[in-house]
VEXDREN-2710 file (C-alpha; in Angstrom, 1 decimal):
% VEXDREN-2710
k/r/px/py/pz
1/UNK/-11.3/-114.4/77.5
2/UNK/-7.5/-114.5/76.1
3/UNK/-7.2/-112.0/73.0
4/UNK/-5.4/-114.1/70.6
5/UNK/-4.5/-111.2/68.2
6/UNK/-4.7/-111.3/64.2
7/UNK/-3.8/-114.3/63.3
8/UNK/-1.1/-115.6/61.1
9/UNK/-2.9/-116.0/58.0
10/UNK/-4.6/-113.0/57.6
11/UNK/-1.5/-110.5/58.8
12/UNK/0.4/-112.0/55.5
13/UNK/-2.5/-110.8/53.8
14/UNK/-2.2/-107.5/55.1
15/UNK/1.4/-107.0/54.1
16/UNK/1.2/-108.4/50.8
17/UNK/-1.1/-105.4/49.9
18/UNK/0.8/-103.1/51.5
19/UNK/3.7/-104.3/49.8
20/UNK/2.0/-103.9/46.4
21/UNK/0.4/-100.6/46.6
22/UNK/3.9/-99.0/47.6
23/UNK/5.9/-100.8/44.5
24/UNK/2.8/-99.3/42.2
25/UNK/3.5/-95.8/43.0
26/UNK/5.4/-93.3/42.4
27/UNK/6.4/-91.0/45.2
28/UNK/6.0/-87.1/44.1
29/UNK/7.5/-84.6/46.2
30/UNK/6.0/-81.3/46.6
31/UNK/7.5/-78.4/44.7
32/UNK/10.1/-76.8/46.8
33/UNK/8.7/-73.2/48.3
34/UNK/11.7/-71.3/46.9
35/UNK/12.7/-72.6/43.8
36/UNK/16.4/-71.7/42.9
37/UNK/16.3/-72.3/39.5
38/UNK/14.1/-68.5/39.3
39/UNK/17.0/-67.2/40.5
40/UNK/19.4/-67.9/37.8
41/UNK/20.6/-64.7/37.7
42/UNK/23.7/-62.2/38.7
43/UNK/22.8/-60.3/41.8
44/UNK/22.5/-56.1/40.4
45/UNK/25.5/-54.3/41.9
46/UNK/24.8/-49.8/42.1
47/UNK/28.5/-48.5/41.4
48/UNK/27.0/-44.6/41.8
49/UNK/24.1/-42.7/40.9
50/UNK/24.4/-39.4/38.4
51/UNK/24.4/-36.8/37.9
52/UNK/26.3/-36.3/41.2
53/UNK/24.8/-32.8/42.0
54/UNK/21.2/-32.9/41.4
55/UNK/20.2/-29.6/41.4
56/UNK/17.6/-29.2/38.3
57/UNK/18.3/-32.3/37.1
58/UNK/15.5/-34.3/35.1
59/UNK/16.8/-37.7/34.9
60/UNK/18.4/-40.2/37.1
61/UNK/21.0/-42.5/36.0
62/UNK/21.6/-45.6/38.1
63/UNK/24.9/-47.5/36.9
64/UNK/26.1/-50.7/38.2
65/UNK/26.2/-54.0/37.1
66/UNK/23.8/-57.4/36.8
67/UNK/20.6/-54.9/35.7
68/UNK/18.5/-56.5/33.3
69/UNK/18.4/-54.5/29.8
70/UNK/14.4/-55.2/29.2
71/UNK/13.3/-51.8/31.3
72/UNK/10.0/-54.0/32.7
73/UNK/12.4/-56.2/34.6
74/UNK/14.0/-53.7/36.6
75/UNK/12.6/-51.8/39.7
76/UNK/14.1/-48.6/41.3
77/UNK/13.0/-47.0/44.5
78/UNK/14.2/-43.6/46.1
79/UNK/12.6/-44.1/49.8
80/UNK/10.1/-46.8/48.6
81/UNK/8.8/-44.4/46.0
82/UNK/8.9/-46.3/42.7
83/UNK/10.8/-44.0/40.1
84/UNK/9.5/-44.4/36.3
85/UNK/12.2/-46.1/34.3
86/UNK/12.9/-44.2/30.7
87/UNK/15.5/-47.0/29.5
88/UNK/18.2/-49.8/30.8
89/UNK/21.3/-51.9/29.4
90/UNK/22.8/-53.8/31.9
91/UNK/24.7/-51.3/33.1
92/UNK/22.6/-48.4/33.5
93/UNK/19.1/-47.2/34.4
94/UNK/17.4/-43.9/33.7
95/UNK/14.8/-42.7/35.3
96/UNK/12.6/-39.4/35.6
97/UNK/13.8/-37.7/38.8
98/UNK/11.2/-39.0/41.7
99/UNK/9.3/-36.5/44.1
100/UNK/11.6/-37.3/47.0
101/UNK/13.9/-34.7/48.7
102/UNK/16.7/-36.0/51.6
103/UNK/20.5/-35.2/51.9
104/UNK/21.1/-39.7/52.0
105/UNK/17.7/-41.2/50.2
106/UNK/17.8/-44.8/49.9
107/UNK/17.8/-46.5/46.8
108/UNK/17.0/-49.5/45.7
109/UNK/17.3/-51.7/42.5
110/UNK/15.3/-54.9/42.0
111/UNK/15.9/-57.5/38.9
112/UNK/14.1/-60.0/38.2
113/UNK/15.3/-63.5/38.4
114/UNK/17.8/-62.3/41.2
115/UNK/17.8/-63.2/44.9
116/UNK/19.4/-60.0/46.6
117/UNK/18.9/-56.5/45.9
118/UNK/21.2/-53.1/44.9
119/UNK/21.4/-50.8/47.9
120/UNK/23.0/-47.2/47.9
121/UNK/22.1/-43.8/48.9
122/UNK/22.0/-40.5/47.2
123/UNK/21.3/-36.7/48.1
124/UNK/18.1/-35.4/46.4
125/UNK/17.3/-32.3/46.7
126/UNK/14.4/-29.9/46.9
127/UNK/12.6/-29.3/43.5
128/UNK/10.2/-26.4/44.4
129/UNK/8.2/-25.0/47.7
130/UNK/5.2/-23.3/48.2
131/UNK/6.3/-19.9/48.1
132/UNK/2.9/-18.7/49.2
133/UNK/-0.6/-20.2/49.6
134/UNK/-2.1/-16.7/47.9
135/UNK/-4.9/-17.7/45.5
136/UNK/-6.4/-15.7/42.6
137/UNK/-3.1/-14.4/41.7
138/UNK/-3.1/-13.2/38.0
139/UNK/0.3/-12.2/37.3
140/UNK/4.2/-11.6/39.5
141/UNK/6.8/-8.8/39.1
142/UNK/10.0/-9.5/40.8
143/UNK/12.4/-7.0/41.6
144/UNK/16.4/-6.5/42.1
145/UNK/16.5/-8.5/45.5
146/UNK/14.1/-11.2/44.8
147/UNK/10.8/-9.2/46.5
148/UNK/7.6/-10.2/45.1
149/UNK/4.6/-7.7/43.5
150/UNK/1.6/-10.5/43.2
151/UNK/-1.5/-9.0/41.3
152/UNK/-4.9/-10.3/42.5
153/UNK/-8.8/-9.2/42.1
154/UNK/-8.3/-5.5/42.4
155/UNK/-5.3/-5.7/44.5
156/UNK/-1.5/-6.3/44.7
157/UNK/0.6/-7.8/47.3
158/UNK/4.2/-7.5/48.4
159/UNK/6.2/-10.8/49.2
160/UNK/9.2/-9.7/50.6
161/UNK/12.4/-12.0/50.0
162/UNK/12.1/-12.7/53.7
163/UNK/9.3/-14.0/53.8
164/UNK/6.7/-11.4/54.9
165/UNK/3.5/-10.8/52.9
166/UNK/2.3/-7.1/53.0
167/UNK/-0.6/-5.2/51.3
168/UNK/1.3/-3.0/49.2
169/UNK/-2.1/-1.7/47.1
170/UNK/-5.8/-2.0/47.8
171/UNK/-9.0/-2.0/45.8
172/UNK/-10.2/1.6/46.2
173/UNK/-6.6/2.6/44.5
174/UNK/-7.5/0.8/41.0
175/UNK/-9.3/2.7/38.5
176/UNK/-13.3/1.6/38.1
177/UNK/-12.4/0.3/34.7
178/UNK/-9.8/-2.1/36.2
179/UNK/-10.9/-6.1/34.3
180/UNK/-8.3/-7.8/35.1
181/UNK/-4.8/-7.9/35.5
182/UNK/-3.2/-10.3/33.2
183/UNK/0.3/-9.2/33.3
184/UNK/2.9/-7.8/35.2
185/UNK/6.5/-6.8/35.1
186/UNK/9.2/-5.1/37.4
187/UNK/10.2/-1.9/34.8
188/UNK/12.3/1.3/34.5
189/UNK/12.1/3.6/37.9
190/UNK/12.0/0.9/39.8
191/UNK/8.6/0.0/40.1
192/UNK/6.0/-2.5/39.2
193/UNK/4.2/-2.2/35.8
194/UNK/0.9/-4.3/35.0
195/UNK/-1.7/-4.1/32.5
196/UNK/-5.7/-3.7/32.3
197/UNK/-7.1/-5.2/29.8
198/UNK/-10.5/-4.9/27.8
199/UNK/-11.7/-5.6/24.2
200/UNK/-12.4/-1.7/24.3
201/UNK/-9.0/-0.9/25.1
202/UNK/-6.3/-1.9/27.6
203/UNK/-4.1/0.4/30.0
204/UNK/-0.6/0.4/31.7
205/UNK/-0.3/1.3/35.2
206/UNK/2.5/1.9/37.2
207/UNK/2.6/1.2/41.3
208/UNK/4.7/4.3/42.1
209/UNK/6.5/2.6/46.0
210/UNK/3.6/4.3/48.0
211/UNK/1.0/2.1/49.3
212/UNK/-2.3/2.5/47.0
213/UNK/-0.6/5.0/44.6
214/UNK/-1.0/4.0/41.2
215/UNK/-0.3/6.1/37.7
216/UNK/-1.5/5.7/34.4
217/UNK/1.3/4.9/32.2
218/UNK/0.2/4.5/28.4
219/UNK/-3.3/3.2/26.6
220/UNK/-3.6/0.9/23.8
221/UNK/-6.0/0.3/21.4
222/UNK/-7.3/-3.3/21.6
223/UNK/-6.9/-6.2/24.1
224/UNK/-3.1/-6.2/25.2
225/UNK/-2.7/-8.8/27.7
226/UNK/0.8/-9.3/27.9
227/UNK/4.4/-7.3/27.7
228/UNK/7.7/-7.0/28.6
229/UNK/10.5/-4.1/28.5
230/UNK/13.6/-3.6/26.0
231/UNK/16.9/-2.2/27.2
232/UNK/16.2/1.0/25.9
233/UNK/12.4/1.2/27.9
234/UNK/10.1/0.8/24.9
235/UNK/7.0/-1.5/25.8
236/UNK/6.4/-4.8/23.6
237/UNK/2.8/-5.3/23.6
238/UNK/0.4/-8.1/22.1
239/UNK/-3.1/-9.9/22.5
240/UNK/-5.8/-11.8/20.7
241/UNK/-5.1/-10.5/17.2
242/UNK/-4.5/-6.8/18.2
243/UNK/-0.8/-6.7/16.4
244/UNK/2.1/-5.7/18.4
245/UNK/2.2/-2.3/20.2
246/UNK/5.7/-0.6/20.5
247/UNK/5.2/1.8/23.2
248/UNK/8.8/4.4/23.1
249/UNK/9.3/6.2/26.5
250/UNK/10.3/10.0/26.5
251/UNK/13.2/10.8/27.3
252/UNK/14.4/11.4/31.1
253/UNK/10.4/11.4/31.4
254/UNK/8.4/8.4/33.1
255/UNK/6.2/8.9/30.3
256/UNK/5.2/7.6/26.7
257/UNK/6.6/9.6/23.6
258/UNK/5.3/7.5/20.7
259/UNK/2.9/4.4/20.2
260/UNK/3.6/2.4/17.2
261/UNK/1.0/-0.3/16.5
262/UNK/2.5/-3.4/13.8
263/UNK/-0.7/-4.6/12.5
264/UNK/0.9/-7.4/9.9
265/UNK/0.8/-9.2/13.4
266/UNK/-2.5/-9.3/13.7
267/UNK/-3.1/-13.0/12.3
268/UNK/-1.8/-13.7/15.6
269/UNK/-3.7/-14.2/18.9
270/UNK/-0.8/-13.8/21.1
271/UNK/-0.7/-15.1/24.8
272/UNK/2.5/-13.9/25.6
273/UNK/5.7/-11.8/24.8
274/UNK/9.3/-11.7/26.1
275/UNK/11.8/-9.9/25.6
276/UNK/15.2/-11.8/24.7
277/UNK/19.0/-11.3/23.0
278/UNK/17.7/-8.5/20.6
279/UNK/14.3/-10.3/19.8
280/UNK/11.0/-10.1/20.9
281/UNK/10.0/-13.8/21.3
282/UNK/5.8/-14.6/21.6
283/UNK/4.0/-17.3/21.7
284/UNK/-0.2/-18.2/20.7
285/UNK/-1.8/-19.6/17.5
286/UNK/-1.6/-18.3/13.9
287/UNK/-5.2/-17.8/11.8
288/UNK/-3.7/-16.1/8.4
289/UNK/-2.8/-18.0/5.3
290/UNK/1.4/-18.0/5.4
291/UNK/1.8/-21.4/4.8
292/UNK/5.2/-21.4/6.8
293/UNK/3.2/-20.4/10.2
294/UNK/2.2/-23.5/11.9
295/UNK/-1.3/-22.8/13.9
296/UNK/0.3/-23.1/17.6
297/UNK/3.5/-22.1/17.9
298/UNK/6.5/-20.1/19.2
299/UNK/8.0/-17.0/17.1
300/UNK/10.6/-14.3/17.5
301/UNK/11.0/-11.0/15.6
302/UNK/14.1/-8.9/15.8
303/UNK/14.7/-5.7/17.2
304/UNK/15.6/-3.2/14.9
305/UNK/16.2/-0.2/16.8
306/UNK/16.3/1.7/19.7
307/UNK/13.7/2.6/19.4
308/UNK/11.7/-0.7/19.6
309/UNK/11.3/-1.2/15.9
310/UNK/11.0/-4.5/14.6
311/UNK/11.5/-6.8/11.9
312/UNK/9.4/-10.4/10.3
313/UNK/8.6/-13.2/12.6
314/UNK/10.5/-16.4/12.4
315/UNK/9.7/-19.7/13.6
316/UNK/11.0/-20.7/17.1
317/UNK/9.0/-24.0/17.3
318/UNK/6.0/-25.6/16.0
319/UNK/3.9/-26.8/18.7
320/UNK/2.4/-30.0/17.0
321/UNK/6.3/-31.3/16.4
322/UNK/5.6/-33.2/19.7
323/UNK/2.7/-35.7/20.6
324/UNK/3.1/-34.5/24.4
325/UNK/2.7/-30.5/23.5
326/UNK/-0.5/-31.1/21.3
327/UNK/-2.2/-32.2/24.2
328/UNK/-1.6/-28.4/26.3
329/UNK/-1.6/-24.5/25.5
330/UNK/0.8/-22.3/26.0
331/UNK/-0.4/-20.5/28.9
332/UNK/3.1/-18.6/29.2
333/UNK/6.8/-18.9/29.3
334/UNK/10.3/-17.6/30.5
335/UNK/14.1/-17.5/29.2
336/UNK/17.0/-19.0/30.8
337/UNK/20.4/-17.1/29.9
338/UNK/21.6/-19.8/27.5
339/UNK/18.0/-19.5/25.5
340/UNK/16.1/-22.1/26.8
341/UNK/13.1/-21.1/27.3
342/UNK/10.7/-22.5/29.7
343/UNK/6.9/-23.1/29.1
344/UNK/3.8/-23.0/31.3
345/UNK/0.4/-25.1/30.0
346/UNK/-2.4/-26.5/30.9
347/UNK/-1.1/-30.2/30.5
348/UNK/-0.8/-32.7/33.4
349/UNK/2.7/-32.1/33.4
350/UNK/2.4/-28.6/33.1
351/UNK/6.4/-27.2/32.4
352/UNK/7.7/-27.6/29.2
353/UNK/11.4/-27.2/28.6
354/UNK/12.9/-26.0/25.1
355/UNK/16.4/-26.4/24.4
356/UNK/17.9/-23.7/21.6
357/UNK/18.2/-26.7/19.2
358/UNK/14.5/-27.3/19.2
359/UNK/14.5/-30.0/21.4
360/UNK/11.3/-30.1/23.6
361/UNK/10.8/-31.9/27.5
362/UNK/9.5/-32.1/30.6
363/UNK/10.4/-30.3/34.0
364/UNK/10.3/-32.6/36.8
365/UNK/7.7/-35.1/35.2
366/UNK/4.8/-36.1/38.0
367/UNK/5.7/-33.4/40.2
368/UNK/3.8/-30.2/39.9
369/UNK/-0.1/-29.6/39.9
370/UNK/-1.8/-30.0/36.7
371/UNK/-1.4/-26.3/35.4
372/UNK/0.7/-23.4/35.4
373/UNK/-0.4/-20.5/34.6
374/UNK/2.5/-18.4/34.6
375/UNK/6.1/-17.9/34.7
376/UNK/8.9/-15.8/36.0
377/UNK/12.2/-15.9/36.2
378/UNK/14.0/-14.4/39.5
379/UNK/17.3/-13.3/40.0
380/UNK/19.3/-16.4/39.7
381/UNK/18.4/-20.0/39.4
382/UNK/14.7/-20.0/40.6
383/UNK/11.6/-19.7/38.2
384/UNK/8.2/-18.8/40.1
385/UNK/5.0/-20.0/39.1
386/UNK/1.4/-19.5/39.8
387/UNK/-1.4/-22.1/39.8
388/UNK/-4.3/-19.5/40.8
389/UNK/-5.8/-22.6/43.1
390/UNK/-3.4/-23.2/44.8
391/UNK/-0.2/-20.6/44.9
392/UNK/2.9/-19.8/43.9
393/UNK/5.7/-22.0/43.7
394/UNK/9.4/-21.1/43.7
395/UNK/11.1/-23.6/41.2
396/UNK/14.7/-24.9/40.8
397/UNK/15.8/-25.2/37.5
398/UNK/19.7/-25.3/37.8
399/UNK/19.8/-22.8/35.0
400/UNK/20.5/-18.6/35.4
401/UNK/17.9/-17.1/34.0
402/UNK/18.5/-14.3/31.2
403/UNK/19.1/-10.7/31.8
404/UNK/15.9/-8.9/32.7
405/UNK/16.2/-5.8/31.0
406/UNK/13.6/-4.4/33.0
407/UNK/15.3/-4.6/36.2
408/UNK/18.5/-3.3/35.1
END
């Protein structure tokens, strides 16, 4: 049978709603996948990153062109690492120096509401190293060529500058009244100094050079746990509300001629003690009623004489001016030769910088482990640090530290 199709009347039929259901709508086309009008901005341009030598340098600025002065709307990378932005204009961005190390590190700059992005390269280099993996470590003397004296449980070991780690004294040398060690310096004669401490009394000892040969040097009354040597020999001494003990060496004799004990100090429960520019600088908390003493602070008394007397304490800092230093203790702290003086805590960022016009900051924010316990300055621009989990760290600060009378 012949297929005659659709016929004539019924295709018009067809057509004529086809025709009206196009004219009724509206044709919508679907939102293009890269829209160009969220790109209305200026492309970011890097002209050069400062400062151009790194070394010890805290902040990063990024300066260019095109970068968008609400900080949130800016992105900077060093090696895909996202660096924390501190501000930006539309010329610069500062950041806190990233935990990246590389002679050419790339960098990166993203803005929003821009289609391309900054590219350069910078040098960045090392911040600190692992000096050693030795745990436990109480305390570090350091002598004229950079070897290391690290005091453990019973037991001190020698880091040469070289890299070797000796025994350099065992257990059976320490006395049986040996606590713990919480302190040590490089001193006169050219050999390592460190303290015992107890609430019965605490002891100096020297480690004459000969392996497991150690002296008695002077006794205080009271828990001394930290000193540090004048130019002249005398002994600084403090603790938890023990005073300060001036300890005056005999002459052309590696012994102790007088011990002078300055009990208006004892108010203070003190953590630590250096020696710096004709004052004895400490650091702890204040419980007597001098209204000028803030509870957690730094002082400095001067040095009278050469014979290690000294004068009133003066404020250095008071440790609740910042809302970042509240949060930590002092654990300890070291001097650079311009007076800065840098300050181990407890905090998550655990370096503190101060500046000598009182202004306080952060070394290398993000970078180091959560505490440091102590610090020590070398022989030029490297501080060493112990976290007694896990080691001691040599640390670049860019700064020479201050003459160390003790190894002079």
């Amino acid at each position: 049978m012949r297929d005659r199709g659709i016929p004539p009347i019924r295709r018009c039929f067809i057509l004529g709603v086809l025709i009206f259901f196009i004219s009724g709508c509206e044709y919508e086309s679907p939102n293009p996948v890269w829209p160009p009008e969220e790109y209305s901005g200026e492309n970011p341009i890097i002209t050069s990153v400062e400062p151009e030598n790194p070394t010890g340098a805290l902040r990063l600025t990024i300066l260019g062109q095109n970068f968008a002065p609400e900080p949130e709307r800016n992105s900077v990378y060093f090696n895909g690492t996202l660096a924390e932005i501190i501000s930006a204009t539309s010329s610069e961005i500062m950041v806190y120096r990233p935990p990246v190390v590389g002679d050419s590190v790339a960098v990166h700059v993203f803005v929003d509401s821009t289609l391309l992005i900054a590219k350069t390269s910078y040098r960045l280099d090392e911040t600190h190293s692992t000096y050693s993996g030795l745990t436990r470590i109480t305390a570090l003397a350091i002598d004229g060529e950079e070897n290391i004296y690290a005091l453990g449980n019973r037991e001190i070991f020698y880091l040469t500058n070289d890299g070797q780690e000796l025994g350099y004294v065992s257990g059976d040398a320490f006395p049986r009244s040996f606590r713990s060690g919480p302190e040590a310096r490089y001193g006169p004669g050219g050999v390592m100094y460190f303290v015992s401490a107890s609430r019965r009394g605490s002891s100096i000892f020297r480690a004459l050079g000969a392996e497991d040969s150690l002296a008695l040097y002077c006794e205080f009354d009271g828990e001394v746990i930290t000193f540090d040597f004048d130019e002249n020999g005398n002994i600084y001494g403090a603790g938890d509300e023990t005073g300060i003990s001036v300890a005056t060496p005999m002459a052309g004799k590696d012994t102790v001629d007088t011990l002078t004990n300055y009990d208006e100090f004892a108010d203070f429960s003190i953590v630590t003690v250096r020696v710096f520019n004709g004052h004895v600088y400490f650091a702890g908390e204040y419980g007597g009623s001098d209204g000028a003493f803030p509870e957690v602070g730094i002082w400095r008394v001067p040095i009278e004489s050469g014979l290690g007397q000294i004068g009133d304490a003066e404020v250095v800092y008071d440790w609740a001016n910042s809302s970042d230093s509240t949060l930590a203790d002092i654990l300890d702290f070291t001097i650079a030769a311009d007076g800065t003086l840098y300050i181990a805590t407890d905090n998550t960022n655990p370096i503190f910088i101060l500046s000598p016009d009182g202004e306080l900051d952060l070394l290398y924010k993000g970078i180091f482990p959560n505490t440091m316990e102590k610090l020590i300055w070398g022989n030029s621009t490297y501080i060493y640090g112990i976290n007694s989990d896990a080691g001691i760290f040599r640390i670049q600060t860019g700064k020479q530290g201050a003459v160390y009378q003790g190894r002079q």
